[in-house]
Each structure stands twice: as C-alpha cells, then as structure tokens.
GUVEX-697433 format. One record per atom (N, C-alpha, C): residue in one letter; y negated, z negated, x. Coordinates in steps of 0.02 Angstrom, whole numbers, plus 50000, padded with zeros to 5 digits. Layout:
// residues N
AYZX
...
//
This chain:
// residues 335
X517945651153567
X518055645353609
X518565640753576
X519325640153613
X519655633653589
X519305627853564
X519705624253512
X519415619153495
X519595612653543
X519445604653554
X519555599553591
X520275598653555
X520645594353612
X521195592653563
X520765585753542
X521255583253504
X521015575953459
X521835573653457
X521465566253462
X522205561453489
X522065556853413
X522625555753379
X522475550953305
X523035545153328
X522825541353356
X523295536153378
X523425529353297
X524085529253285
X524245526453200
X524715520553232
X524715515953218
X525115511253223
X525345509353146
X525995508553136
X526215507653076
X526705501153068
X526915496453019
X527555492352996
X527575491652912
X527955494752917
X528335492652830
X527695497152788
X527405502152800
X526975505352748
X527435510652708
X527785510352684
X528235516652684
X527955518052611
X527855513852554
X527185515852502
X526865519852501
X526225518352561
X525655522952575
X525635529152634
X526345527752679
X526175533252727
X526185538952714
X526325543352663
X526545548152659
X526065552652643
X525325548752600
X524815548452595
X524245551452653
X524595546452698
X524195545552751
X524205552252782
X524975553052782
X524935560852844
X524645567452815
X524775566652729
X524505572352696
X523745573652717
X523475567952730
X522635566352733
X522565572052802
X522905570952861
X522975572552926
X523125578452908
X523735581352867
X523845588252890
X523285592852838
X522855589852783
X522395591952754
X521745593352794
X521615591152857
X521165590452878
X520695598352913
X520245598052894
X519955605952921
X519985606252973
X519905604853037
X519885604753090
X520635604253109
X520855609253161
X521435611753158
X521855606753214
X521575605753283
X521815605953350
X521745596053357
X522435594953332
X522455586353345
X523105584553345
X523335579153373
X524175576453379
X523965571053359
X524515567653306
X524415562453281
X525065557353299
X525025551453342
X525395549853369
X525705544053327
X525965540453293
X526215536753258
X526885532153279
X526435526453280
X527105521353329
X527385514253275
X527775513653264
X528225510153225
X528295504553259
X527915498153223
X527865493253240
X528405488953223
X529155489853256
X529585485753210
X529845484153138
X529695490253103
X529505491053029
X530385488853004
X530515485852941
X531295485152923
X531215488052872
X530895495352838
X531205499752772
X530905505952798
X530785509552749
X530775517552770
X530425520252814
X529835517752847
X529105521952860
X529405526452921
X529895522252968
X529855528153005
X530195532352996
X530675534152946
X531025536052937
X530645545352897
X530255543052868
X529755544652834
X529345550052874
X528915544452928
X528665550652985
X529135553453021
X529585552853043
X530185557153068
X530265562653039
X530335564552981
X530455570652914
X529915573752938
X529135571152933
X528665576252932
X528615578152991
X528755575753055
X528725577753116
X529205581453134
X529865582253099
X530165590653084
X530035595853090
X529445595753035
X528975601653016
X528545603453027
X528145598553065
X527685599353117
X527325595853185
X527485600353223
X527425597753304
X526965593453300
X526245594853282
X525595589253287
X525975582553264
X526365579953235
X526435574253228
X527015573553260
X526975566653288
X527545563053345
X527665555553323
X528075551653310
X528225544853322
X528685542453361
X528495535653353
X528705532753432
X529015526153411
X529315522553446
X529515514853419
X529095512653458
X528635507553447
X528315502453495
X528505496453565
X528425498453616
X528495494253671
X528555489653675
X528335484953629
X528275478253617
X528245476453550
X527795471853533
X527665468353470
X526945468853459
X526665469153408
X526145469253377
X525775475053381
X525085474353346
X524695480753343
X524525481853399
X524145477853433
X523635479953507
X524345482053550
X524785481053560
X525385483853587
X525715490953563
X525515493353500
X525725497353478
X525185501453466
X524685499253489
X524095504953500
X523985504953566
X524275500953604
X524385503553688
X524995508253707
X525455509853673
X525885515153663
X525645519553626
X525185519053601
X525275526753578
X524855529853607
X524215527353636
X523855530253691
X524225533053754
X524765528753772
X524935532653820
X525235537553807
X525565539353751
X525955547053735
X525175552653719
X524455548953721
X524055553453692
X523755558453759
X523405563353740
X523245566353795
X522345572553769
X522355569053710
X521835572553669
X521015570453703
X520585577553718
X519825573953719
X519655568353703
X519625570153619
X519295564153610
X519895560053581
X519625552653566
X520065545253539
X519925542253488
X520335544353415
X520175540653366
X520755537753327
X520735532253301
X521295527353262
X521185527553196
X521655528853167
X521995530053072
X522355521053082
X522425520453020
X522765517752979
X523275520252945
X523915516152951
X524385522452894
X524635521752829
X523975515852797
X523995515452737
X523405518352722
X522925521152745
X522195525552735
X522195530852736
X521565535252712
X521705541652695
X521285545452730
X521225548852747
X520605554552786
X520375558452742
X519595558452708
X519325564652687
X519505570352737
X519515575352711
X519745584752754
X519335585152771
X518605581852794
X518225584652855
X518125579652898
X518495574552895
X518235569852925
X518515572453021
X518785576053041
X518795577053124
X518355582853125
X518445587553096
X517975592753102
X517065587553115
X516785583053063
X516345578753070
X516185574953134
X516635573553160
X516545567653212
X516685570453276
X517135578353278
X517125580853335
X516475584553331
X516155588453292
X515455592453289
X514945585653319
X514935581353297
X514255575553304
X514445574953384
X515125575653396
X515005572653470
X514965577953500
X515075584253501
X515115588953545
X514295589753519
X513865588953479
X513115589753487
X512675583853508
X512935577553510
X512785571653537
X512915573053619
X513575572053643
X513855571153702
X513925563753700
X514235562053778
X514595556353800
X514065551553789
X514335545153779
X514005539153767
X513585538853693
X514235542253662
X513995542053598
X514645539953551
X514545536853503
X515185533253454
X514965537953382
X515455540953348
X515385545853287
X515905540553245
X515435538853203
X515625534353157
X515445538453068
X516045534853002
X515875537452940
X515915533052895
X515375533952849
X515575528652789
X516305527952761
X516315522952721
X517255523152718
X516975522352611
X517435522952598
X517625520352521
X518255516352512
X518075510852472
X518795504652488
X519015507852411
X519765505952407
X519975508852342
X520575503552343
X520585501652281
X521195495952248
X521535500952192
X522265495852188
X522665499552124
X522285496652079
X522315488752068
X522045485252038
X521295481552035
X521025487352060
X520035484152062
X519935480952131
X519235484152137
X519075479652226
X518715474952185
X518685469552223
X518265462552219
X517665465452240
X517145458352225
X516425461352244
X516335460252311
X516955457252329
X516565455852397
X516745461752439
X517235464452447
X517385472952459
X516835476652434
X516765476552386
X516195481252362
X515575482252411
X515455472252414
X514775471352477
X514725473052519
X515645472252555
X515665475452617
X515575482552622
X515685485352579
X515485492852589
X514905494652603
X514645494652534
X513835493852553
X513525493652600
X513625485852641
X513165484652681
X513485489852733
X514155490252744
X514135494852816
X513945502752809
X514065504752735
X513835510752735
X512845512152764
X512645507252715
X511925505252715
X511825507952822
X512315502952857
X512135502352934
X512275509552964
X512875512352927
X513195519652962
X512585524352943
X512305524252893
X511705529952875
X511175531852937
X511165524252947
X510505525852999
X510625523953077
X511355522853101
X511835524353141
X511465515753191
X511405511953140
X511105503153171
X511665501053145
X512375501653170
X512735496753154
X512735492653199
X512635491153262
X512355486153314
X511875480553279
X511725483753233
X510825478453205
X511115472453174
X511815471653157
X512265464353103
X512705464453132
X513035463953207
X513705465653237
X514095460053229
X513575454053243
X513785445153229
X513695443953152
X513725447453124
X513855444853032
X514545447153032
X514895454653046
X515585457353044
X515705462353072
X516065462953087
X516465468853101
X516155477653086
X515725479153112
X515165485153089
X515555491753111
X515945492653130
X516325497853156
X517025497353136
X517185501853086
X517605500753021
X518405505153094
X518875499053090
X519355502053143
X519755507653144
X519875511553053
X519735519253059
X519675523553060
X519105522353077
X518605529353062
X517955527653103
X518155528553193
X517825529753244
X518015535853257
X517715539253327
X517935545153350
X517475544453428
X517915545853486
X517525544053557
X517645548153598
X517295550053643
X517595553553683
X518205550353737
X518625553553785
X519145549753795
X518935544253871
X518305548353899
X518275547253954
X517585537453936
X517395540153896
X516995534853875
X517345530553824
X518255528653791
X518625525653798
X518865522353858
X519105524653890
X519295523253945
X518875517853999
X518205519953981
X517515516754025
X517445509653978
X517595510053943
X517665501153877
X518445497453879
X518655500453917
X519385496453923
X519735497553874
X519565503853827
X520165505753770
X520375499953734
X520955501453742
X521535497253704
X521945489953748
X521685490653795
X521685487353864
X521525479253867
X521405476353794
X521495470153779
X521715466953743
X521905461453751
X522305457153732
X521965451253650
X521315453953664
X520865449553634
X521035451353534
X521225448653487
X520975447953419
X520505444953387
X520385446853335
X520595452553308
X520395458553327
X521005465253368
X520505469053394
X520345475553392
X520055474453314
X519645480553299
X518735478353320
X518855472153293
X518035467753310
X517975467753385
X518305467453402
X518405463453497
X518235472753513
X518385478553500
X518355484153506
X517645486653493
X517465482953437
X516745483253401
X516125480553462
X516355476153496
X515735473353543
X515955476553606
X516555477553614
X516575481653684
X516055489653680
X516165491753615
X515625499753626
X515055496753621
X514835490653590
X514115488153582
X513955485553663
X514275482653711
X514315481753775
X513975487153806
X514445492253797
X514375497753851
X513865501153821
X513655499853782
X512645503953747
X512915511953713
X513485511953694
X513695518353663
X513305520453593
X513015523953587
X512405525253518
X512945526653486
X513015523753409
X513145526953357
X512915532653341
X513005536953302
X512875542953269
X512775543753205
X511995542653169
X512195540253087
X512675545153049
X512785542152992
X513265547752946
X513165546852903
X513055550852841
X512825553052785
X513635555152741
X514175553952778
X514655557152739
X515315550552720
X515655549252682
X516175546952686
X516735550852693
X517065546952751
X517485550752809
X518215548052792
X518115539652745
X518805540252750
X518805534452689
X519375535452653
X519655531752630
X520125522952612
X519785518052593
X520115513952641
X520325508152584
X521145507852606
X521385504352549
X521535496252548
X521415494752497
X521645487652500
X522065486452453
X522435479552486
X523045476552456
X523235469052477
X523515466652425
X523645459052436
X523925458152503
X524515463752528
X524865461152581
X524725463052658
X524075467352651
X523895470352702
X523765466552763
X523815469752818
X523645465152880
X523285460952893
X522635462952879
X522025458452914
X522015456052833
X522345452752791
X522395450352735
X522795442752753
X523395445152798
X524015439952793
X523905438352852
X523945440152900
X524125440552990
X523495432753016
X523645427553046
X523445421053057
X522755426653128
X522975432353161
X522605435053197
X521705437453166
X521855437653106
X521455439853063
X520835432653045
X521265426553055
X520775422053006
X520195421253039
X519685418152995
X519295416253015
X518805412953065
X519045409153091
X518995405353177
X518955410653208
X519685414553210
X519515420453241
X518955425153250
X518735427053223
X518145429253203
X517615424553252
X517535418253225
X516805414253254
X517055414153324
X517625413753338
X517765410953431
X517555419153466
X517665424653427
X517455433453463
X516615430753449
X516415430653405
X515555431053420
X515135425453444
X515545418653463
X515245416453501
X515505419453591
X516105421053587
X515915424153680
X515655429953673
X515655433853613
X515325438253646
X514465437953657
X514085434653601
X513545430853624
X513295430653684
X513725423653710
X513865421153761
X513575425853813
X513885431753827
X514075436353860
X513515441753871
X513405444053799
X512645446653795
X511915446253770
X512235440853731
X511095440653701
X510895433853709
X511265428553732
X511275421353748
X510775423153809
X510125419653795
X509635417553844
X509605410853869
X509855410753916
X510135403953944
X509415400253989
X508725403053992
X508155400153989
X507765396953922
X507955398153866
X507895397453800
X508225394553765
X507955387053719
X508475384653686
X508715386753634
X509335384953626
X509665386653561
X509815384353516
X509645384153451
X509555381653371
X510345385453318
X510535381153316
X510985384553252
X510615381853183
X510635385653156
X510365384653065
X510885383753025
X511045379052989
X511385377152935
X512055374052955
X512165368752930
X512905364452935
X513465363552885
X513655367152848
X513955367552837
X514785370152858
X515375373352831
X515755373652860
X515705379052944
X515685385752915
X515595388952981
X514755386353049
X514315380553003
X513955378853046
X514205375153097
X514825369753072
X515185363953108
X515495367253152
X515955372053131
X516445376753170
X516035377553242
X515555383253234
X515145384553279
X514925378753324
X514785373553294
X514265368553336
X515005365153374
X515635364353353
X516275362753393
X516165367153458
X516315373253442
X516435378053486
X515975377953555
X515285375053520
X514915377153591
X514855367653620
X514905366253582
X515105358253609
X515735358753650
X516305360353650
X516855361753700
X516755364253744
X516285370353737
X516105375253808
X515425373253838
X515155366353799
X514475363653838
X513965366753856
X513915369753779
X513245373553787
X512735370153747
X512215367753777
X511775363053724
X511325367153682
X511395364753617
X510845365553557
X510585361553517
X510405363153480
X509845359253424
X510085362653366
X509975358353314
X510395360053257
X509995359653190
X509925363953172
X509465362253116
X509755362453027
X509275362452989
X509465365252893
X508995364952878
X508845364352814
X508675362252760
X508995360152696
X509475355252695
X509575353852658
X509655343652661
X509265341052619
X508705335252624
X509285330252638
X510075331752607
X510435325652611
X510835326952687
X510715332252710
X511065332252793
X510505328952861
X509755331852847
X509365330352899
X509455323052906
X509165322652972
X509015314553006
X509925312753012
X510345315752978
X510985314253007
X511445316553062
X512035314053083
X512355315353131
X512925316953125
X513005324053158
X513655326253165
X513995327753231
X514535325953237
X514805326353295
X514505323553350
X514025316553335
X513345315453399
X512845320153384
X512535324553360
X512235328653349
X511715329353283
X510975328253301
X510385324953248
X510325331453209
X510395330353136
X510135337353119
X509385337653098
X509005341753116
X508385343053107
X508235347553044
X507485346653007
X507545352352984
X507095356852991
X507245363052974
X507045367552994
X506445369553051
X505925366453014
X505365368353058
X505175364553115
X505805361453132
X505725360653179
X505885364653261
X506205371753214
X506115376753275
X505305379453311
X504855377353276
X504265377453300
X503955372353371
X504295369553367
X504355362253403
X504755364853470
X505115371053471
X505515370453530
X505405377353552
X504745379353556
X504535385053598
X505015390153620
X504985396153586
X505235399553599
X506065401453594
X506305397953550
X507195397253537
X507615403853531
X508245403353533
X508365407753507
X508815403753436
X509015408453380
X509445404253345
X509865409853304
X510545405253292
X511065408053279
X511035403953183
X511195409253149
X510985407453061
X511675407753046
X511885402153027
X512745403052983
X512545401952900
X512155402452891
X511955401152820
X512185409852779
X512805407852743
X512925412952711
X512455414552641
X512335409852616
X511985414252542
X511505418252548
X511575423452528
X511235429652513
X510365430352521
X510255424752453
X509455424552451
X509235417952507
X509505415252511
X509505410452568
X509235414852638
X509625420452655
X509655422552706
X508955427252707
X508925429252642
X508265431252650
X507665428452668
X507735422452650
X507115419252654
X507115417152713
X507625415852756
X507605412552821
X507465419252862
X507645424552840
X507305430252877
X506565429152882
X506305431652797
X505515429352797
X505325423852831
X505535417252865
X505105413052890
X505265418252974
X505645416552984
X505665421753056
X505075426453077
X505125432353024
X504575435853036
X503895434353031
X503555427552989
X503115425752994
X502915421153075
X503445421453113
X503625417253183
X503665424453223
X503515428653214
X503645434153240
X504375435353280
X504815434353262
X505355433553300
X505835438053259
X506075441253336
X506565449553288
X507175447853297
X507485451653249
X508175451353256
X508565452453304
X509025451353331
X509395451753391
X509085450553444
X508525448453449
X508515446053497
X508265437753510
X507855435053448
X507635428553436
X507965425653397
X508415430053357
X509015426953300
X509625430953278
X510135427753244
X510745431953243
X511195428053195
X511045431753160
X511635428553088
X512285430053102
X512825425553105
X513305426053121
X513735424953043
X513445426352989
X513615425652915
X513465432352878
//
C-alpha cells in the first residue's frame, strides 16, 4: 500500500546559517513520501539561494518567494502550492529527528481524523539554554507524554509550532493558516483546542529546536508579551468564560494589571483578588483588591491566576482543590 503524501510547509528569512541543516533533517527522514515546500520570506543573503541548489537534486523539495510579507503570509503560500494528506510545519532553523513523519503519520493513520500527532522537542543553544528554556521543555514534554496539552493552554503555547502533524481535511475544518491573528502558532494552538482535536501522547522526541539571540519569536514586536495575554483572554472569552459565574483574577501585579485593563476595556466585570498584605483594601484602576478568601464569598467563581511563582502556584492550586474546584474549568492560570 502507497504511503500518504505529507505536505512540510517551511517558511524561511535570512536563515542561511541553519538551513542547510534543516533540509538534511527532511531528506534524512525515514518515511519516504513528503514535499517540502519552502517559501522565502523576503530574505536579503543566501537562504534561498541555498534551497534552490537542493531542490536541483531533489524534486520533494520546492521553494517559492512569498506573496506578501510576513510569516502567516508565507505560510498561506505555501499551503497553497501543498497538496499532501496530511499538514505539518518545520522551521528552517530546526531539525527533524529521522522518525519524526514516519511517527506522526503511523499515530494518525491508527488514531484517525480529529486527532493532532504531536512530539516532544529538545531546545539546543550554541551557547547554553537558559533555565527558563530548559522549563519550557519540561513542562511541555511533561504535557506531550500524556497527550493533556489542552490541561495549561492559558499558561503557553502547548503545541510546539514544529512539530504538529494533521490531517489535511481536519486543517482545513480549523481555518488552517486562514488567520490573521498573532502570534500564530498560539492563535493555531486554541484553534485545534476549539475544534476538540485529541492530541496523541508521545513518548518520543521528534524534533529538534534551536535557539538564538536573533530568532523570531525572540525579536519580532508580534511575539511580545501583551500579545500573548490579549490571545488568551479572547480566547477565554470565547470558550471557558461562564458568563453566569463571577469572575476573580488572582494576583496584581504586572501581568495581573495587564489583564484587569483588558477586561475593563471589553467590560467584563470581576473581582480581584491577592494576597499580598500591602496591595489588599487598595485600589486599582477603581478596582478594590480583596484577599484571597474572599473567593469563598462569591459562590461559585470562576478565576483566572496570573501569579507566576512557581511555589506560589502551587499552593494556590492546593487551596483550590481543598474548594473542590478543577482546573479548567473553575480556574486557569494564565502564568
């Protein structure tokens, strides 16, 4: 039995460093039957020059100049040159372990549709990952094992942008590439969480994933932060916001303020809480801060936790569960 084709849709600018890397990863790959489409985001030194040579030598790889400007534009071109089953996106400074399509086409052809085949990644520096890379690994590997990356979707980005794998027809049913929204690998991340697409746990690292001072979601203003809080409050909004139920944000500090702006503009009323002795009984923005236990007081809440520290967060878990109140659906750390 032929194998599926597989569509590797790459958007590239100025990697000409790491691409070369990249395609070796692709043409190393066990799984034979894939086109890797590679679109040149306006790049000014070698890269395309680069994939041009290897696409010489072999048909599976194609590049393209981009239609427009930017990534989500240049991953809307390359879909349309694609024509593969299934739909998955490289990076063309990242690397592909050699089983990683063979992996993600097997899980889905034994899964089927309405299923997302996701792989642990490994971050790799010239010069050392930070810990906080490190964390990030971790924790998403920790979520890919047991295929709950849905279970922290409002802490980050749980669906590493790549190293997915979909079928094409259940792309297509999420609006693909089909928005406008950044940052949008995240904005991509709640659209399969939308449409109830099961992850698929994975036990394997599938891909390689590099970091660097100048990298995109490093430099690019699409990337910052706000960004981030303005995607998980609509998407919220959109899906786990119980609009019979009041709503509590926990902690005021910076991303608490952020947040409590945001839904103050869009006039959504809450209650605001902490614990920390020199904020309560005060006012921010018009807004009393309470503390804590006083979510007891407001029957039934739901609440959104921006409280980043670590053991902090634990413990605000533990009071939760002694309130019997589960995750995602009575609370949602957005930290």
């Amino acid at each position: 039995m032929s194998q599926p084709l597989v569509s590797i849709l790459i958007p590239f600018k100025n990697t000409e460093a790491f691409i070369t890397e990249c395609i070796q990863s692709i043409l190393n790959q066990t799984y034979a039957n894939w086109e890797a489409i590679f679109i040149d985001d306006n790049s000014d030194d070698n890269s395309y020059k680069i994939v041009e040579n290897h696409a010489k030598t072999d048909a599976r790889l194609k590049v393209f100049k981009n239609n427009n400007l930017g990534i989500i534009e240049a991953l809307k071109t390359a879909y349309s040159y694609s024509s593969g089953s299934y739909v998955t996106r490289m990076d063309s400074d990242d690397i592909m372990t050699p089983i990683r399509l063979e992996t993600m086409v097997s899980n889905l052809e034994a899964y089927g549709k309405g299923h997302l085949a996701v792989g642990q990644v490994k971050y790799f520096r010239a010069d050392g990952l930070s810990d906080g890379f490190a964390r990030y690994e971790s924790w998403l590997n920790q979520l890919t094992i047991k295929g709950a990356n849905y279970s922290e979707i409002y802490k980050e980005c749980v669906i590493p942008s790549p190293c997915w794998m979909l079928h094409r027809e259940d792309f297509d049913a999420c609006n693909g590439f089909n928005s406008d929204i950044y940052p949008e690998d995240y904005d991509l991340a709640f659209r399969f969480y939308k449409a109830n697409y099961t992850c698929i746990p994975s036990d394997k690292v599938l891909l390689h994933w590099r970091d660097y001072s100048t990298r995109t979601s490093r430099t690019h203003q699409h990337y910052a932060e706000n960004s981030f809080l303005d995607l998980k409050v609509k998407y919220f909004l959109e899906l786990n916001y119980d609009t019979s139920r009041r709503l509590a944000i926990w902690g005021a500090g910076h991303k608490g303020k952020t947040l409590a702006k945001i839904l103050l503009k869009q006039q959504i009323p809450f209650f605001w809480i902490c614990d920390n002795p020199k904020k309560i009984g005060k006012h921010i923005y018009d807004q009393e801060l309470y503390n804590f236990d006083y979510l007891a007081e407001l029957k039934n809440p739901q609440s959104i936790v921006t409280v980043a520290n670590t053991k902090a967060q634990e413990e605000i878990t533990q009071y939760f569960e002694t309130q019997n109140m589960e995750s995602m659906i009575d609370y949602f750390f957005f930290c």
